[in-house]
C-alpha positions, 0 to 999 in steps of 0.5 A, a space after each residue: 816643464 822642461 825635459 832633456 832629449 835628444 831631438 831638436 823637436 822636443 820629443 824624447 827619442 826611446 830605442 825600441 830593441 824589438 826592431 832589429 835594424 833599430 838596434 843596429 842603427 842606434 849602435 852605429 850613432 852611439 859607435 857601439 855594439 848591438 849588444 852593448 845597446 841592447 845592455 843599456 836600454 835593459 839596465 837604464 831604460 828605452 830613452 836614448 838621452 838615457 842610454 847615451 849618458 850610461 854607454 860613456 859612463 861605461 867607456 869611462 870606467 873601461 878606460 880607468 881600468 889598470 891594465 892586466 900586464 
């Protein structure tokens, strides 16, 4: 059984946002805010490969947007 991850050694990394400097670790390694971390793994779950895939399906849809001129 295969499963995707984000690490080479076929663990499945999950952001624990308990731990503050965590947080702040994971966000400067998905370059977004704690907040925007803490958002996702409430929404999609703890498992990073999770929390990546929502994180730029949100980018996506802020860039499609029209613009408010």
């Amino acid at each position: 059984m295969s499963a995707s991850n984000d690490s080479p050694t076929g663990k499945v990394e999950r952001i624990d946002v308990s731990w503050d400097y965590a947080v702040c670790a994971w966000a400067r390694h998905f370059n977004t805010s704690e907040r925007q971390v803490k958002e996702a793994v409430a929404a999609v779950g703890d498992r990073a490969d999770h929390v990546r895939e929502h994180l730029q399906a949100r980018r996506q849809q802020a860039s499609e947007r029209p613009s408010s001129r």
